[in-house]
C-alpha positions, 0 to 999 in steps of 0.5 A: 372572452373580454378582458379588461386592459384598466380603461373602461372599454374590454378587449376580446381574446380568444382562449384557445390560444396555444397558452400554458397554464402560468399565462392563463393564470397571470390574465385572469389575474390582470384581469382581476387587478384591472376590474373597474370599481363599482360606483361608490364601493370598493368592489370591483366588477368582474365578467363572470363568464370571462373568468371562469373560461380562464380558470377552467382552461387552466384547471384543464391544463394543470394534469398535462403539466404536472404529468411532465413535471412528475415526469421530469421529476422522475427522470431527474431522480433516476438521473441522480439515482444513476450519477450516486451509484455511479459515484459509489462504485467509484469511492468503493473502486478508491477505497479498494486500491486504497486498500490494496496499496495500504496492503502493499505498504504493510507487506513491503514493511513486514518484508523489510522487518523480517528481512532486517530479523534475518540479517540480524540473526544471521549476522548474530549466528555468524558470529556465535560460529566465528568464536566458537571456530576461534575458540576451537582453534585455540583449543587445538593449538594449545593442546599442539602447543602442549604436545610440541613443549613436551616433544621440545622437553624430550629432545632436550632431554635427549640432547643433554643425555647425549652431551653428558654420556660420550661415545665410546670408540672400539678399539681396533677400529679400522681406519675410516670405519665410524660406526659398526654394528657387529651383530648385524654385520653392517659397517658404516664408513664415513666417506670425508675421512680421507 
């Protein structure tokens, strides 16, 4: 194959040298940068031959390469594939403990306003017994009260009686005898008389 290098003599390369398909396309466009100009014309003078062995070698490596891109391709889109389902396992684990600790939140709250209800009802429930307690024991105490007035009235009572009526001695009474119950026969003698 001759490739011409711009001067006016070609040089030969061999085209079964190890070269991708990038570098067979760049000579074959060197050589059509550095073709020579037909006398008087702007057309340039190319080796037919030359060219089309270029062409061809590239054409013949173009499946290779893009079987590997398709394939680097394919793995890259299995790549992504694997990362985005890792991804998605990984936000659907977040937004499961995110929910769990929302959860949890919500449970601690609900337990704290049901415990504050308890407390307060309990407290209210205390209360409403206390008074009704008091409120019995001053109903029990007024009622006593009452009973102890009327027993208080009955003693006084008793005692005015015993005030206003004296005594009466019998009159052969034995000396130091006080009291005698002449029925029942029983004396009672008061033992500081002398």
């Amino acid at each position: 194959m001759t490739i011409f290098d711009g001067g006016s003599e070609p040089t030969t390369a061999r085209v079964s040298e190890p070269a991708d398909t990038e570098v067979l396309l760049r000579r074959a466009l060197d050589q059509v940068n550095a073709a020579p100009k037909m006398p008087l014309s702007s057309t340039v003078r190319l080796e037919k031959d030359e060219m089309v062995g270029l062409l061809e070698e590239a054409v013949n490596r173009l499946p290779d390469e893009l079987r590997q891109a398709r394939w680097l391709l394919k793995e890259r889109d299995e790549h992504l594939a694997k990362v985005q389902r890792e991804a998605d396992d990984i936000l659907s684990a977040a937004r499961e403990r995110a929910e769990r600790i929302v959860q949890r939140t919500e449970l601690v709250r609900e337990a704290q306003r049901l415990s504050r209800r308890i407390l307060d009802d309990a407290n209210t429930e205390a209360r409403r017994m206390r008074h009704e307690a008091e409120d019995y024991c001053d109903q029990k105490l007024a009622r006593f009260e009452i009973e102890l007035s009327k027993v208080m009235k009955t003693v006084q009572g008793g005692r005015e009686k015993l005030k206003v009526a004296p005594l009466s001695t019998p009159a052969p009474a034995a000396a130091g005898i006080v009291d005698a119950d002449l029925d029942s026969g029983e004396v009672f003698f008061d033992q500081d008389d002398g």
